[in-house]
C-alpha positions as CSV (number, residue, x, y, z in Angstrom):
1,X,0.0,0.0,0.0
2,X,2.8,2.3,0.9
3,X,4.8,1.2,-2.1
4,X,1.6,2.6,-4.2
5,X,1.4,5.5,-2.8
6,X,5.3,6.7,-2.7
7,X,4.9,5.3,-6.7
8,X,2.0,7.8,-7.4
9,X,3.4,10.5,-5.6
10,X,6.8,10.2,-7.0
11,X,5.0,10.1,-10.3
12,X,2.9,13.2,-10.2
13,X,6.2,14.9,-8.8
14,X,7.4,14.3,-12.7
15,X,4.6,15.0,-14.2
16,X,5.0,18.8,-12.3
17,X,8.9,18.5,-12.8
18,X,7.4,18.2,-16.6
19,X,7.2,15.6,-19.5
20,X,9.2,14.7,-22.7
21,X,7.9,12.6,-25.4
22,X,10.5,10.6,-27.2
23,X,9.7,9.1,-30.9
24,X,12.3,6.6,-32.3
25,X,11.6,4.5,-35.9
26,X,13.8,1.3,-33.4
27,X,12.2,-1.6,-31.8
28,X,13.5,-0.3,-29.1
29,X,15.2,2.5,-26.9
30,X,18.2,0.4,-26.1
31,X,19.1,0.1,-29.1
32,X,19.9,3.6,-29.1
33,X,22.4,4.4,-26.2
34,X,22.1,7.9,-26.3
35,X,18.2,7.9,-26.0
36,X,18.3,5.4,-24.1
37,X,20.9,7.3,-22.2
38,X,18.8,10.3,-21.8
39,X,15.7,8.9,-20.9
40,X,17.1,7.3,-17.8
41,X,19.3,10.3,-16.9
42,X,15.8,12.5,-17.4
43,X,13.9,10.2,-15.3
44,X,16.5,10.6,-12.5
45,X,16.3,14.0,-12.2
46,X,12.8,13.7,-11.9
47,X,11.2,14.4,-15.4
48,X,8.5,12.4,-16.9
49,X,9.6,10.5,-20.4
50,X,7.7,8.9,-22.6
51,X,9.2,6.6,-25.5
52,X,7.9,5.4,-28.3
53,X,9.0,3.1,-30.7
54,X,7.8,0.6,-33.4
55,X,7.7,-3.4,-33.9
56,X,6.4,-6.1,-36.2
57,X,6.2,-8.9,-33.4
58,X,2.6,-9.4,-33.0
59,X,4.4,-11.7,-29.8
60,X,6.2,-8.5,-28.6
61,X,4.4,-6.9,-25.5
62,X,3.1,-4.0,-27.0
63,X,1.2,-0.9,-25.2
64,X,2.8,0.9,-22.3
65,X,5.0,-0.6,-20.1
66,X,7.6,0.6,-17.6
67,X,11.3,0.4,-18.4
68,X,13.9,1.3,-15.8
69,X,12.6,4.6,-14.8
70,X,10.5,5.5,-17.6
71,X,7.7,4.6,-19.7
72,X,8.1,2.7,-23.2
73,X,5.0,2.5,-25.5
74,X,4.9,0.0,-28.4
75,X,3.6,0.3,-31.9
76,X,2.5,-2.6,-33.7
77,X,3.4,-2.5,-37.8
78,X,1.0,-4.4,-39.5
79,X,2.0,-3.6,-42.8
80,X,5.3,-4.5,-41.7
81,X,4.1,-8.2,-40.8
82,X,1.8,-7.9,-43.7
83,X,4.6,-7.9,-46.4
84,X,7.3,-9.8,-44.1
85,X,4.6,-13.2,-44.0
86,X,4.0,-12.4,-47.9
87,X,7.7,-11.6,-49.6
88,X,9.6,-12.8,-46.4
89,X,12.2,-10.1,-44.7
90,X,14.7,-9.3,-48.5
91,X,12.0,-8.8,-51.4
92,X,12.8,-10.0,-54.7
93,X,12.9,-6.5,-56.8
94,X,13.3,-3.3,-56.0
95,X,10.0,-1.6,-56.9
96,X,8.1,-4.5,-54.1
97,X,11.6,-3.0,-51.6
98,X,10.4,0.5,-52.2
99,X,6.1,-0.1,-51.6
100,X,6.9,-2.2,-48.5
101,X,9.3,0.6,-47.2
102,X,6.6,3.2,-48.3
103,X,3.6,1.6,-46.4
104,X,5.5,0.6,-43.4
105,X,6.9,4.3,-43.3
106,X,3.3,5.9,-43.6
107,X,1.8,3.4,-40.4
108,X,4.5,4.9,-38.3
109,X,4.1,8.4,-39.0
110,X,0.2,8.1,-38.4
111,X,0.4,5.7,-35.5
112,X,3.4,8.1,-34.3
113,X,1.9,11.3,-34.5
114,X,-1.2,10.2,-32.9
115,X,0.7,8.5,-29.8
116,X,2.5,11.3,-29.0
117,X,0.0,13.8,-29.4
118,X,-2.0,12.3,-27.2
119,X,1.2,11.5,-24.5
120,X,0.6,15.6,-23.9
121,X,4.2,16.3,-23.2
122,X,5.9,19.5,-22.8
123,X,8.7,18.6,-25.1
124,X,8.8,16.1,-27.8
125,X,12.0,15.1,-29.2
126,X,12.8,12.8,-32.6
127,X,15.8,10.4,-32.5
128,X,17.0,10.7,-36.2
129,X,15.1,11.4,-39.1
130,X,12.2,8.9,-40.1
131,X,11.1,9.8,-36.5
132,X,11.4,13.5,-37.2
133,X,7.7,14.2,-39.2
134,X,5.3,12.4,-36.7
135,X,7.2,13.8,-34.0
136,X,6.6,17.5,-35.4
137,X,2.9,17.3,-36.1
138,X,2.5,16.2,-32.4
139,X,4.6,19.2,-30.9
140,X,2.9,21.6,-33.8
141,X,-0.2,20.7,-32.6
142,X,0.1,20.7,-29.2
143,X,2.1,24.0,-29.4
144,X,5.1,22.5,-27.6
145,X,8.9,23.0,-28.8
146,X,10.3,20.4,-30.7
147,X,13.7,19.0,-30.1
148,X,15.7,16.9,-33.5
149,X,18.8,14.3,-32.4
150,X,20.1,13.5,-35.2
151,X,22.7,10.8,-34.0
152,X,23.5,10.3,-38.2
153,X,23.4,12.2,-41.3
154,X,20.9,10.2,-42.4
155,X,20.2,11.1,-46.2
156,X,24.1,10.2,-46.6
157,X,24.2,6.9,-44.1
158,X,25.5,5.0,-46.7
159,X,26.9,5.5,-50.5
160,X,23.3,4.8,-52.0
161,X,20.8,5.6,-49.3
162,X,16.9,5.0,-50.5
163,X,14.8,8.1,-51.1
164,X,17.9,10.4,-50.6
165,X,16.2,12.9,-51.9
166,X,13.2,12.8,-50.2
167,X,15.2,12.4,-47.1
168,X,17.1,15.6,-47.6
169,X,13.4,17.5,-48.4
170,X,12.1,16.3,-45.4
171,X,15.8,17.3,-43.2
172,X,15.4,21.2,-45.1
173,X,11.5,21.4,-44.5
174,X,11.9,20.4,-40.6
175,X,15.2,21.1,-39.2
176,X,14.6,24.4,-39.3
177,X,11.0,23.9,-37.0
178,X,13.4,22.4,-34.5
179,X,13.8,24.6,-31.3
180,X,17.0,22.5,-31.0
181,X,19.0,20.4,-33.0
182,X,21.6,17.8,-30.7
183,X,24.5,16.2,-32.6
184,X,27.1,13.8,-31.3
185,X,29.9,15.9,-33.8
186,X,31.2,19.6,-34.1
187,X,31.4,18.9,-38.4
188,X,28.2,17.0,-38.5
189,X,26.7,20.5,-36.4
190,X,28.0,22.8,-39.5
191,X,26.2,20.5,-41.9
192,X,22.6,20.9,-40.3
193,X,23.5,24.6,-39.5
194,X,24.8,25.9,-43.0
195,X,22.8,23.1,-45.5
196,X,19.4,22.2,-43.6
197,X,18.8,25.5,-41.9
198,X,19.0,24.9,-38.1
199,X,17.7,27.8,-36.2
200,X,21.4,27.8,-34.4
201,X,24.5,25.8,-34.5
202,X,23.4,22.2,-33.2
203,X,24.4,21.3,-29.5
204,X,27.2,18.7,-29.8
205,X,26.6,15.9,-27.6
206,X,28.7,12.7,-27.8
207,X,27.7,9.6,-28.1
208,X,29.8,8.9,-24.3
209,X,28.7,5.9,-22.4
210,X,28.1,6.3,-18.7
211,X,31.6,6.4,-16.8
212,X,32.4,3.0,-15.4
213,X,35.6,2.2,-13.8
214,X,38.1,0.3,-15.3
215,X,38.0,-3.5,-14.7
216,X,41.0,-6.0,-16.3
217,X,38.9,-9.7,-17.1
218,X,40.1,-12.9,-19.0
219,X,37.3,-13.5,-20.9
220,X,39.0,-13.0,-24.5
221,X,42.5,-14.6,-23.4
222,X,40.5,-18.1,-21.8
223,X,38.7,-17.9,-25.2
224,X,41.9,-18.2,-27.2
225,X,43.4,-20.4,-25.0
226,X,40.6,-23.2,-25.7
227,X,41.5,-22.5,-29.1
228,X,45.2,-23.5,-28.1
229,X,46.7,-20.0,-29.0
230,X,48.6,-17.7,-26.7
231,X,47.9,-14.2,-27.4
232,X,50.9,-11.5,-26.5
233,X,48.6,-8.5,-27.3
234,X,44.3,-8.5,-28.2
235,X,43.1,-6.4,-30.9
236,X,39.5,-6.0,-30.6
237,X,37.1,-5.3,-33.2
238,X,33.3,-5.0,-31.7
239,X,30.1,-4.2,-33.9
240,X,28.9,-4.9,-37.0
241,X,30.8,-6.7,-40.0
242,X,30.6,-4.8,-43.1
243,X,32.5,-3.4,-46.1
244,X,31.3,-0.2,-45.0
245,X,33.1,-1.2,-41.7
246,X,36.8,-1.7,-43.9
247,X,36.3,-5.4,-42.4
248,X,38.8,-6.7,-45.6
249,X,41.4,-4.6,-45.0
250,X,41.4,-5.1,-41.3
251,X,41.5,-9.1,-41.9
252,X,44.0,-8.2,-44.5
253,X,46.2,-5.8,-42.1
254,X,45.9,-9.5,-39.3
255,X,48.4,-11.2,-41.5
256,X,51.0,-8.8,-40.9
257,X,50.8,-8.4,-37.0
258,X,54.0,-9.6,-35.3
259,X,54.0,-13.0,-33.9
260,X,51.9,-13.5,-30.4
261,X,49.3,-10.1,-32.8
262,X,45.4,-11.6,-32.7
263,X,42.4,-10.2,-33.9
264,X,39.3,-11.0,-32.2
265,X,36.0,-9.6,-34.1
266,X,33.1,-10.0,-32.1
267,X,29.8,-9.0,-33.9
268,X,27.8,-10.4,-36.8
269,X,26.6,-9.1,-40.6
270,X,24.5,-9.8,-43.4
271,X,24.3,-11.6,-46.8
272,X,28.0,-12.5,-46.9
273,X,29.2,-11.3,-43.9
274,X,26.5,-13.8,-42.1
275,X,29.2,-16.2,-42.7
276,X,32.6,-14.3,-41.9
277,X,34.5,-17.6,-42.2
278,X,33.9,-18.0,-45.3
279,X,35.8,-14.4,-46.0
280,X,38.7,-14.6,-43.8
281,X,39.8,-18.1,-44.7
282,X,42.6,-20.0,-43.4
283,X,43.7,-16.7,-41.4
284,X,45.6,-18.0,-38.5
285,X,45.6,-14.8,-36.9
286,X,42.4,-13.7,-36.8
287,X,39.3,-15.1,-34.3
288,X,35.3,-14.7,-35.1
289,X,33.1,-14.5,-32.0
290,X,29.3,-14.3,-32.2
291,X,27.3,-11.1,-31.0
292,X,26.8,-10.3,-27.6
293,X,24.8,-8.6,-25.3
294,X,25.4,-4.6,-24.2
295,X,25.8,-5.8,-20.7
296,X,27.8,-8.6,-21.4
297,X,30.2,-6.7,-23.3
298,X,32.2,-5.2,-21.4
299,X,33.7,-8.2,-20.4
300,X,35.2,-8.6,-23.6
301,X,36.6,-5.1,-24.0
302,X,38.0,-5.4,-20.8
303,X,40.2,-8.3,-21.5
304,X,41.5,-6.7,-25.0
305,X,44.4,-4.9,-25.1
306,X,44.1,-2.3,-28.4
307,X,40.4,-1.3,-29.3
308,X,40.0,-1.3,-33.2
309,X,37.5,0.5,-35.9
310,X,37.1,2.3,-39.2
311,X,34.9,3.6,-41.4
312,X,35.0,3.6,-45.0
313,X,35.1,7.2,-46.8
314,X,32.2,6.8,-48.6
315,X,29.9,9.2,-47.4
316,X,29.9,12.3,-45.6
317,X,28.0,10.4,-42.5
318,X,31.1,7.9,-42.0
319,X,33.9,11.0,-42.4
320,X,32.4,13.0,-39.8
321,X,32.3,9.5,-37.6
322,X,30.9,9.7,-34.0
323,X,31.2,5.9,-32.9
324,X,30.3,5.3,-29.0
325,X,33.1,2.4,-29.3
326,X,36.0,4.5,-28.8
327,X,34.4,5.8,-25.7
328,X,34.1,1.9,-24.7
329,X,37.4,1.2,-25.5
330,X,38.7,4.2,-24.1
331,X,37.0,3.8,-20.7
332,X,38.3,0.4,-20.3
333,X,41.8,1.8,-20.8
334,X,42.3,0.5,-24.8
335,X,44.6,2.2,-26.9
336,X,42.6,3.0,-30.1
337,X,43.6,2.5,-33.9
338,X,41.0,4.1,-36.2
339,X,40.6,6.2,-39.1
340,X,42.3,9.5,-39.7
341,X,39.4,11.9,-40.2
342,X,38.5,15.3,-38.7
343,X,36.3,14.7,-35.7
344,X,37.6,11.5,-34.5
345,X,41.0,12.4,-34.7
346,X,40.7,15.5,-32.8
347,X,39.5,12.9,-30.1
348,X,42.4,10.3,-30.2
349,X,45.5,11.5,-31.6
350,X,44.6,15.0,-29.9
351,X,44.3,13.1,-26.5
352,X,47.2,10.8,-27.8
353,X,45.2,7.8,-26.6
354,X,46.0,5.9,-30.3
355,X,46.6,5.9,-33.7
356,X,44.8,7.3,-36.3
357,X,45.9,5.7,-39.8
358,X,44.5,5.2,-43.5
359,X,41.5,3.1,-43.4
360,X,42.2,1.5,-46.9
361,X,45.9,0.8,-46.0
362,X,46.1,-3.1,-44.8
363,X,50.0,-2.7,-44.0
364,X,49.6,1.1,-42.0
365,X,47.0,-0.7,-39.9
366,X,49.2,-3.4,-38.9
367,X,52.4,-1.3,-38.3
368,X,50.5,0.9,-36.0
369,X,49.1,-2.6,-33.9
370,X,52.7,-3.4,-34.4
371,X,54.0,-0.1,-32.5
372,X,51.9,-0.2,-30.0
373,X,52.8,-3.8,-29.5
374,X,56.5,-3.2,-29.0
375,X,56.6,0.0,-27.4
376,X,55.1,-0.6,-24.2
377,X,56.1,2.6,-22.4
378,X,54.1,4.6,-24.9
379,X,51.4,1.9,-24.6
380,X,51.0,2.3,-20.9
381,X,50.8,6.0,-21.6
382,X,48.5,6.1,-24.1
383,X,46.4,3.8,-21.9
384,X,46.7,6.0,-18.5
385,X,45.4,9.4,-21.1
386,X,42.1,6.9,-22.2
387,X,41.8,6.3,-18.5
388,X,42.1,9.4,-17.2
389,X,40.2,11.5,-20.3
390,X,37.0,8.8,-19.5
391,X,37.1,9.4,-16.0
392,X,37.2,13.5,-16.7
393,X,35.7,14.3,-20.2
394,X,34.6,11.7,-22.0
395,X,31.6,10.2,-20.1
396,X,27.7,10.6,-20.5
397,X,27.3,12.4,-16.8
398,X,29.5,15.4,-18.7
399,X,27.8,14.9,-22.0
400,X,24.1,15.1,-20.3
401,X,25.0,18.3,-18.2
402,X,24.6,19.7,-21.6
403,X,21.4,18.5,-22.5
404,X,20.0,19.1,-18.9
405,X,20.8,22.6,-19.2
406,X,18.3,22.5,-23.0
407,X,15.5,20.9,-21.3
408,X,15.4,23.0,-18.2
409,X,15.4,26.4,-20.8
410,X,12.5,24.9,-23.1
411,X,10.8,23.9,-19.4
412,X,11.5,28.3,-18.7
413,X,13.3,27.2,-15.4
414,X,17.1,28.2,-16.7
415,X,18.5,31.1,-18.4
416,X,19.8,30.7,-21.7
417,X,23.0,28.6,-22.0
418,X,25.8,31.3,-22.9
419,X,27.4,28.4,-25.4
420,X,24.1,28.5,-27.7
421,X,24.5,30.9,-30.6
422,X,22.1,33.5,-31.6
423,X,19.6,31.5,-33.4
424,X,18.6,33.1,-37.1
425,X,15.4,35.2,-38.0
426,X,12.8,33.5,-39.2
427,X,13.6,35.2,-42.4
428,X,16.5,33.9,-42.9
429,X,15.4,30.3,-41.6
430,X,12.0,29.3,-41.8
431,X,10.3,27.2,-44.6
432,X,7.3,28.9,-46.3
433,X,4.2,27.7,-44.1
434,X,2.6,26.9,-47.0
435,X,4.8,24.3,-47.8
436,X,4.4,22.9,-44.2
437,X,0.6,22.7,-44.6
438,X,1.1,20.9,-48.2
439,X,2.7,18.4,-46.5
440,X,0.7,18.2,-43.4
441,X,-2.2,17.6,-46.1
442,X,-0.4,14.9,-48.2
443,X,0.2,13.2,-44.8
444,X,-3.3,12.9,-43.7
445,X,-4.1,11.9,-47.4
446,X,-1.6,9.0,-47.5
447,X,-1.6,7.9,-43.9
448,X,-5.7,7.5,-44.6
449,X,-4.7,4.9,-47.3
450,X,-2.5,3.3,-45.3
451,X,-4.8,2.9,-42.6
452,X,-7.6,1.7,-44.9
453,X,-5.8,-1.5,-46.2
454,X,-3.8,-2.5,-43.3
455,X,-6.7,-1.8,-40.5
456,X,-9.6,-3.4,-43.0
């Protein structure tokens, strides 16, 4: 009974403290460490939040339930099911790729914009861009400021993203409705300010996990020893396998590691790189472990020695890199060997916690593994910089002191931040609202469809 009550009472508490509505186009919020990040670090100081997301599970507990400290409501995608039991999960042609992506798309952005409308919250926020639209109906009609993370550059994700163009419409016609726009890089920032309009320069918040103190494990050197090798230095490669991920060169760069040198990948991919193996061949120096858990991760990246990852320079989204896994390696108190582009190597070679070499370049990856390998006085000081820039800068509690300081200004309990720029005229900035209410209109036309043949 007590319980109850303290619950209720802590809850209205929030609900005066104030409410933010989170929209995310994910399954779910931790699949998103930032937002899921925020959400919990919200909650603790005593705000309301609200997430929703999307699924195709009819099995997957859908509604409202309570995560941690916050509340997580479920949409259901039928038209996603529909064409999954139909055409299965990879359609045969393009043009059947293109009308399942377009119906699935238009359920969430109805479905979406109705949740959070009716969640009533005093700010909403969208967690990249297919959650952006939905997410501004709700806060224009509810007259509430609207808040856009856009963790990627999402119209240039990949070489050959689908509907780019649309994608970049949308990003011009809405950034600039955004009361705040958060990135987790200065050069990404410059993008959305100077190409889609932001009202001011984007807050940069990195993608930083919480701070945890260092721990040393076995896990990875057990692991090889079953295996009947004995490792003299880990290199660690966590996350998804993938071209785009320079996964050939790194296999590649394995075979010229000194003696005692392994690579250890941990992760899993599609279509060809479902079956890894099958690329790296007889390697002898390089080890494939399956995907695991967040929380049983860390474990792993505590018994590495050098944390590795690249990007390839495809797109302008992979150049201006923001990767949360050199925070992981770094907070574990792994050296770092990784690309050599602007904003991440402002963060390692300016901290001089790594290396920062050509992606491409199977022979300059291994000779910096190889330095760091036999030059263990600048290893251990590399490592004591990761340790000591994780413990001071580089964590989410610093990264959310940011944010905290945006929610409590759009809540009118804080002054403006001095590090937020003068935000442009609406001259200079805003769309023309009559192109706002054409697409508002085309919406509610489309959406209708949608909601005819999937709800029938």
């Amino acid at each position: 009974m007590n319980a109850n009550k303290n619950r209720y009472q802590r809850e209205d508490e929030k609900r005066r403290r104030g409410k933010v509505c989170m929209v995310t186009y994910l399954p779910n919020p931790s699949l998103l460490p930032p937002m899921y990040n925020t959400a919990v670090s919200l909650s603790e100081e005593g705000f309301e939040v609200e997430v929703i997301c999307v699924t195709n599970d009819a099995n997957y507990a859908l509604g409202e339930e309570v995560q941690d400290t916050f509340t997580v409501h479920k949409l259901f995608s039928r038209s996603s099911k529909f064409f999954n039991d139909r055409y299965g999960l990879s359609p045969s042609s393009i043009f059947q790729a293109s009308i399942q992506y377009a119906f699935t798309y238009l359920e969430f952005n109805w479905k979406a914009a109705w949740t959070a409308f009716r969640s009533n919250a005093d700010v909403y926020e969208a967690h990249d861009l297919p959650a952006l639209f939905p997410t501004f109906l709700a806060a224009l009609l509810r007259r509430k400021p609207l808040v856009y993370r856009a963790h990627e550059l999402y119209p240039e994700m990949h070489e050959k993203v689908k509907f780019a163009g649309l994608w970049k419409f949308l990003e011009r016609l809405l950034v600039p409705r955004a009361r705040f726009v958060v990135t987790p890089d200065e050069n990404r920032s410059m993008i959305l300010y100077r190409e889609r309009g932001a009202k001011a320069i984007p807050l940069t918040v990195r993608n930083c996990p919480p701070y945890m103190s260092p721990t040393s494990g076995t896990t990875l050197r057990s692991l090889l020893h079953e295996r009947g090798l004995n490792p003299r230095m880990i290199v660690l490669y966590q996350g998804l396998f993938d071209d785009s991920r320079c996964m050939r060169e790194l296999i590649h760069a394995a075979d010229h590691f000194n003696d005692g040198i392994y690579l250890v990948l941990v992760g899993g991919g599609f279509n060809e790189w479902a079956e890894p193996e099958k690329i790296i061949g007889d390697s002898k120096r390089v080890v494939v472990l399956p995907r695991v858990s967040y929380s049983e991760l860390n474990a792993y990246t505590s018994s590495a020695d050098v944390g590795i990852l690249f990007y390839r320079n495809n797109c302008r989204n992979n150049y201006y890199c923001a990767p949360n896994k050199v925070f992981e390696y770094m907070m574990m108190g792994l050296p770092v060997v990784t690309n050599n582009y602007p904003g991440i190597s402002a963060i390692v070679e300016g901290g001089q916690i790594g290396y920062c070499v050509d992606s491409e370049n199977p022979k300059e990856i291994a000779a910096a593994v190889n330095k760091l390998a036999d030059n263990p006085r600048e290893y251990d000081a590399m490592k004591r910089n990761c340790l000591k820039l994780s413990e001071t800068t580089y964590n989410w509690e610093q990264e959310y002191k940011k944010l905290k300081t945006m929610y409590e200004q759009m809540m009118g309990r804080h002054s403006r931040p001095e590090n937020v720029p003068q935000r442009r005229t609406t001259e200079e900035n805003a769309p023309a609202v009559s192109s706002v209410l054409l697409l508002v209109v085309l919406f509610f036309v489309s959406t209708f469809s949608a909601h005819t043949i999937f709800m029938s």
